[in-house]
C-alpha positions in Angstrom: 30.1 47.3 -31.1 26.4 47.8 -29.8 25.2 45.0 -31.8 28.0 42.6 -29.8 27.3 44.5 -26.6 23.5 43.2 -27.0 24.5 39.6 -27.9 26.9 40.2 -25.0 24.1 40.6 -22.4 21.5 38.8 -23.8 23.8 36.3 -23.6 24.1 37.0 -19.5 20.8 37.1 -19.2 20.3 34.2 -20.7 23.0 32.6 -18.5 21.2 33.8 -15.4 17.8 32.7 -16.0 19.4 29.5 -16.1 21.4 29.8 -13.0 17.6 30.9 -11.5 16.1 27.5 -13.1 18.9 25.4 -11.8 18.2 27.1 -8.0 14.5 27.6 -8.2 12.7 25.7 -5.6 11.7 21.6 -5.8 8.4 20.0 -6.8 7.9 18.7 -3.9 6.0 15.4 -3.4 4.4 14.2 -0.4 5.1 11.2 1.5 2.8 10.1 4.4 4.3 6.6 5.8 4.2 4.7 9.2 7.7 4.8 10.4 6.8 4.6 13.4 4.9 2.4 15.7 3.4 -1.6 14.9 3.8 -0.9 11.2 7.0 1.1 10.8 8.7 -1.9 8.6 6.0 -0.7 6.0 6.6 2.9 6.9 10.7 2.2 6.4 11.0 0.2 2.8 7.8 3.3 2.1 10.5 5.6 2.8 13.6 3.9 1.1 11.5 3.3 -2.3 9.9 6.4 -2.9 13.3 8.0 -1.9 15.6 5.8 -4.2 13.0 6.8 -7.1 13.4 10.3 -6.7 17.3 10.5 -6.8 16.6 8.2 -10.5 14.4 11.1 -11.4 16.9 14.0 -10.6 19.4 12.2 -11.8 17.5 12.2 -15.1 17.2 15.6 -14.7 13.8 16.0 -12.6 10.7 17.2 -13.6 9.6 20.2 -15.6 13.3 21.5 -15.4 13.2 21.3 -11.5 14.1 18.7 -9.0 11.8 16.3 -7.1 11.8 17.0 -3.1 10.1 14.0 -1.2 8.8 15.5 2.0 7.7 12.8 5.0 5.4 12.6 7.4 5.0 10.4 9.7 1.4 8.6 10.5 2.7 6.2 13.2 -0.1 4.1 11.5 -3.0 6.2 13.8 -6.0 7.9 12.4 -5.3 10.5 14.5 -1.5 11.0 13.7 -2.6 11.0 10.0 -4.8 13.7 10.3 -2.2 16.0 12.3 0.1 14.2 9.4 -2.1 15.5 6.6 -2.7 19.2 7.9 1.1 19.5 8.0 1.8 18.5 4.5 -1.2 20.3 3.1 0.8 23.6 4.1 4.5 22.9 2.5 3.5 22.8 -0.9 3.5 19.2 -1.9 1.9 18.9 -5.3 1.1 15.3 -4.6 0.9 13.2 -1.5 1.8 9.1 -1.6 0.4 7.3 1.1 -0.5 5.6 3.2 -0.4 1.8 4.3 -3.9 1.3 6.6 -7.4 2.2 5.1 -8.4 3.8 8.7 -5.3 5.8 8.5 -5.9 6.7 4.8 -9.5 7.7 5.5 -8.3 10.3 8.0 -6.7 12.1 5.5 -8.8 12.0 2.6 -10.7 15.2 3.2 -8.1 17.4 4.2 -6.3 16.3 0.9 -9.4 17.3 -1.3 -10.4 19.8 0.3 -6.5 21.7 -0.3 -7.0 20.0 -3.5 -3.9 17.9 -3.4 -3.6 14.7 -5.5 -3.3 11.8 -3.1 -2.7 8.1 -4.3 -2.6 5.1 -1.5 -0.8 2.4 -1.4 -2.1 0.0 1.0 -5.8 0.8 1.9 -8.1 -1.4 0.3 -11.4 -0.8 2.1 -13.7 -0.4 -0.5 -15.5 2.8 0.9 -12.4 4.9 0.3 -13.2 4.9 -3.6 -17.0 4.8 -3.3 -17.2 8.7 -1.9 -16.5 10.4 -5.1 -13.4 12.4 -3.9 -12.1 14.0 -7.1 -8.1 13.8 -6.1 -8.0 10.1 -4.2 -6.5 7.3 -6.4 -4.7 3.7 -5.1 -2.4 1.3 -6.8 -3.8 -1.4 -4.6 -6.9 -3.4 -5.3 -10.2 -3.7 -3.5 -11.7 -5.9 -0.7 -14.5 -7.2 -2.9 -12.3 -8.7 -5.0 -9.5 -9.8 -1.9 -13.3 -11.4 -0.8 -14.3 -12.9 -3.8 -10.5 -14.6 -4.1 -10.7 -15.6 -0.1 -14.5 -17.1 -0.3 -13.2 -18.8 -3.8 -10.3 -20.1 -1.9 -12.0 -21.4 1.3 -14.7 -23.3 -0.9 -12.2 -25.1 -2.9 -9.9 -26.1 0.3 -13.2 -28.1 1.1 -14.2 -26.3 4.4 -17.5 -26.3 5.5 -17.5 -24.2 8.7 -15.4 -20.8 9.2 -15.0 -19.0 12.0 -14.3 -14.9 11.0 -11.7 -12.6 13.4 -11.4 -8.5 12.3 -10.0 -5.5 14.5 -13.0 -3.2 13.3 -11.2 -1.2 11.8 -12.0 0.1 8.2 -10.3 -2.7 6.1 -10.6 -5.7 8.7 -14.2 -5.6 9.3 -14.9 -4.2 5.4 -13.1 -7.4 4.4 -15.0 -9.6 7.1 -18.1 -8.6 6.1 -17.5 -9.2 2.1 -16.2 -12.6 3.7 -19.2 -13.0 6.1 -21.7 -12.7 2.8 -19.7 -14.7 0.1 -19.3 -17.4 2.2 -22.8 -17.5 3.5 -23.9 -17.5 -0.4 -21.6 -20.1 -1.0 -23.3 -22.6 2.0 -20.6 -22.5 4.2 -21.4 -22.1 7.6 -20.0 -19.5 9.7 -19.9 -20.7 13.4 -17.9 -17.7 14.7 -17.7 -13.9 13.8 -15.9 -11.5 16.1 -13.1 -9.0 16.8 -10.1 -8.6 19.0 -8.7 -5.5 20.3 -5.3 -4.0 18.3 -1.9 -3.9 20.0 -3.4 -6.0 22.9 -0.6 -8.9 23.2 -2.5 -11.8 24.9 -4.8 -13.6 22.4 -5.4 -16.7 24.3 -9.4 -15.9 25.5 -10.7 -15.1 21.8 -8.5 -18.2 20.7 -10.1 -20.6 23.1 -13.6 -18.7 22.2 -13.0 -19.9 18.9 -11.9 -23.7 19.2 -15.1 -23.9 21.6 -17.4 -23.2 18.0 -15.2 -25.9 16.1 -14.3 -24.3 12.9 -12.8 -26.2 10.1 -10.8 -23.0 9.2 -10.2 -19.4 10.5 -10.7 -16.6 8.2 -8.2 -13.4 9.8 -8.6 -9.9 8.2 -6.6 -7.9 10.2 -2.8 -7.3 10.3 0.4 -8.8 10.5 1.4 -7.4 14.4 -1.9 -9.3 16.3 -1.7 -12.4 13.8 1.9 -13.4 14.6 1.3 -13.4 17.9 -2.0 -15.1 17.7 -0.4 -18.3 15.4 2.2 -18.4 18.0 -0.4 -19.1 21.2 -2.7 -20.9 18.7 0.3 -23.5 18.7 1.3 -23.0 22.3 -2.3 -24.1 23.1 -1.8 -26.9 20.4 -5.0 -26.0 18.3 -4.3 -27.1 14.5 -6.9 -25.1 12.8 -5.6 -23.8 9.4 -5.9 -20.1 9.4 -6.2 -18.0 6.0 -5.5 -14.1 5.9 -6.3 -11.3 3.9 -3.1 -8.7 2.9 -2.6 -7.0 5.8 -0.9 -10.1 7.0 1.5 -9.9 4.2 4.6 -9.2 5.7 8.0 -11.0 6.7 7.6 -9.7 10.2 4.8 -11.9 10.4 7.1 -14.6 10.8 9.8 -13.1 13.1 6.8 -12.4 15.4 4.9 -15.8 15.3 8.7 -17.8 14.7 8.2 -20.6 11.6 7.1 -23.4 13.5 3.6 -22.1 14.3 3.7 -19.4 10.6 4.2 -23.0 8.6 1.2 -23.7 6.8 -0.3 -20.1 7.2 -2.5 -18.9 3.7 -2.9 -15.6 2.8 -4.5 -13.6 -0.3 -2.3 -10.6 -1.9 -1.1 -8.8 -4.8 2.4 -10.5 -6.1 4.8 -10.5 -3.3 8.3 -8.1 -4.8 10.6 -11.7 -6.1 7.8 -12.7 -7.6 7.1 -9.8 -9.7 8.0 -10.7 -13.1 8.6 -7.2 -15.1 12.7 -6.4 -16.2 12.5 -2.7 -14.5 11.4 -3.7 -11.3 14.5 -6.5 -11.3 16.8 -3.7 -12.2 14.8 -1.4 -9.5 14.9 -4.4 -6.6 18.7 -4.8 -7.2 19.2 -1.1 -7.0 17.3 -0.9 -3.8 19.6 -4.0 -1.9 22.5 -2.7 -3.0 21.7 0.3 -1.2 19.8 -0.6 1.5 21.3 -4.7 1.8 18.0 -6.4 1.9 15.1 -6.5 -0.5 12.0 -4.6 0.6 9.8 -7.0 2.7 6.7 -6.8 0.9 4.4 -5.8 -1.5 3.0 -2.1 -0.1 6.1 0.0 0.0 6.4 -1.4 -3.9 2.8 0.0 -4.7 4.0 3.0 -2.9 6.6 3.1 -5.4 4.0 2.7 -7.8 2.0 5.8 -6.0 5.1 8.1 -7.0 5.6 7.0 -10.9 1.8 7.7 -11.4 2.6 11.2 -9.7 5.6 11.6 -12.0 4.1 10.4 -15.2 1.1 12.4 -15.0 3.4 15.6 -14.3 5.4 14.4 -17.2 2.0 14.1 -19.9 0.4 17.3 -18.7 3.6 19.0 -18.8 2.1 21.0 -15.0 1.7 20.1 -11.3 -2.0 21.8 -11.5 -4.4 19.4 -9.6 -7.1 19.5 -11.8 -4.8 18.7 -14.8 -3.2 15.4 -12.9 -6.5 14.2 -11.6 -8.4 14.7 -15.0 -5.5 12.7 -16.6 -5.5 10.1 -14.7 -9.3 9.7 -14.6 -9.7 9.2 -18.4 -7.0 6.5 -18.1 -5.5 7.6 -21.8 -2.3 6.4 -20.6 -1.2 3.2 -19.2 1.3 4.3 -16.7 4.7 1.5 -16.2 4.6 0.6 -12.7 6.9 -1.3 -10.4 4.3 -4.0 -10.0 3.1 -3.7 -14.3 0.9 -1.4 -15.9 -0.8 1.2 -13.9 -4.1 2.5 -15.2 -7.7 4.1 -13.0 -11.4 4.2 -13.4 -13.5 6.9 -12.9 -13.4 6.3 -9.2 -9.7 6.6 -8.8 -9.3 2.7 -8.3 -6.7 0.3 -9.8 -8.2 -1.5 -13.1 -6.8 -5.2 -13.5 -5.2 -6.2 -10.1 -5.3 -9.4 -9.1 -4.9 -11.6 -6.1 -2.7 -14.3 -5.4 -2.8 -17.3 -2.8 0.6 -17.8 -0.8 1.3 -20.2 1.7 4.3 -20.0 4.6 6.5 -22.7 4.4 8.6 -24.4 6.8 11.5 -21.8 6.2 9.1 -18.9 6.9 9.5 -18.5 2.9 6.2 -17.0 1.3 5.4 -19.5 -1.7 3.2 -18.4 -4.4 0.3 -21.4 -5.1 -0.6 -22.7 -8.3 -4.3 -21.1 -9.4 
């Protein structure tokens, strides 16, 4: 009788530490997107991925016996909402923080993350100073501006032109990216006649625009984002001025289009990662399927896929460490021992936290506002 009163409660107790498992509290994984404001189309399919990813995880029974909480935050694409953004999630708990899209509005965050040592990994912030500071817990799935620079000046030289005029914002990734432009295509003998910057969320471009015509590039160079350029290919037609323009990633977005309409986006080039139908890999078919079904359209471009990306690194590094301790998920993924399956292929970092093996693409817009994929 005593012996089947033990096995009787350990039995009971055994019950209830699994009832406590099943309640104990989430991991819970940061998300810092700009659903708000000129970028919250970004911020949205952000949202809807990283979301979508988690309910696969805790349907496959979470992580370390617990479920996955994704907590947002939203940037509103600001350096100074990101900071306020940052400080927030820094006190909930977050193991992890994914985001964000904008390498000013990532660089307001950095410190605070590292200094509440909290793993962060970016998405869309390709200035190439955000790696080059030796923060221990800052890692992107997107490439750098040196090599979108070394792509655009490789792609300006072989479309034959021989004089460039350069427009940037000033902020962190336009004018990073127009300065790598600036010296490649200097080095390569092209002559640039123009090199300036406009002012974000202004609406009337038509003064810089006729500034430009009046140097008489062959070709425009544009590094900043998708917002300013539709409406700036939409007066450059108004005021019937043909000169090809060529973009850097920011620009990457179907908005683009809806904002500039596809008579004046036709014929737009632009450098970036694999737009999401073009990505080749089985899972991320399966993944991008999943997603319409849900939400009824595909995600419109590449950055809320690499924030995907951000949260698989996050998982998979909780998974091979078997902990959520911050020195255990950045040392892991520091020594790149394990290449990591990404939405957008494998997923591997240096020393410096960056991507390794990410490449650049060329698109063009066609006459349907499609984004085509040019041959290398």
């Amino acid at each position: 009788m005593k012996k089947a009163f033990v096995l009787g409660l350990t039995l009971v107790l055994a019950m209830a530490g699994a009832g406590l498992c099943l309640a104990a509290e989430p991991i819970k994984i940061g998300l810092m997107a700009p659903v708000t404001g000129s970028w919250a189309s970004e911020g949205e399919d952000m949202k809807n991925i990283v979301n979508l990813l988690a309910e696969e995880v805790n349907a496959q029974g979470g992580l370390l016996g617990q479920k996955v909480a994704v907590v947002l935050e939203d940037d509103a694409g600001d350096p100074r909402t990101a900071s306020l953004a940052a400080q927030r999630l820094a006190t909930q708990g977050v193991k992890a923080v994914i985001g964000t899209y904008g390498s000013s509005v990532t660089e307001a965050s950095q410190s605070i993350y590292d200094e509440s040592s909290i793993l962060q990994v970016a998405n869309g912030s390709t200035a190439i100073r955000l790696t080059e500071k030796g923060l221990k817990y800052f890692f992107r799935t997107c490439p750098r501006d040196d090599e979108q620079g070394r792509v655009a000046a490789q792609t300006i030289r072989q479309m034959g032109f021989k004089k460039v005029a350069i427009l940037h914002d000033n902020t962190s990734y336009a004018k990073g990216l127009a300065d790598e432009g600036n010296a490649l295509l200097k080095k390569d003998g092209v002559k640039i006649v123009f090199f300036d910057a406009l002012t974000p969320g202004e609406r009337d471009f038509t003064a810089i625009l006729t500034k430009m015509k009046a140097a008489k590039p062959d070709a425009v160079f544009f590094t900043g984002y998708f917002p300013e350029l539709g409406l700036i290919l939409r007066q450059k037609k108004e005021m019937n001025w043909p000169v090809p323009f060529i973009g850097g990633d920011a620009t990457n977005n179907p908005d683009l289009v809806k904002i500039a309409g596809k008579v004046a986006a036709e014929g737009y080039y632009f450098l970036s990662p694999p737009v999401p139908q073009d990505l080749p890999f089985e899972k991320t078919k399966a993944f991008l399927k999943a997603y319409t079904a849900k939400h009824g359209a595909a995600p419109g471009s590449i950055w809320a896929v690499l924030a995907g990306d951000g949260f698989l690194t996050v998982v998979e590094a909780i998974k091979a460490t078997q902990s959520t301790d911050p020195e255990k998920l950045a040392a892991f993924l520091h020594s790149g021992q394990q290449k990591i399956s990404g939405l957008t292929g494998e997923i591997s970092f240096n020393a410096k936290g960056d991507r390794v093996g990410e490449v650049y693409r060329v698109y063009r817009v066609d006459a349907d506002g499609n984004f085509v994929l040019q041959d290398k």
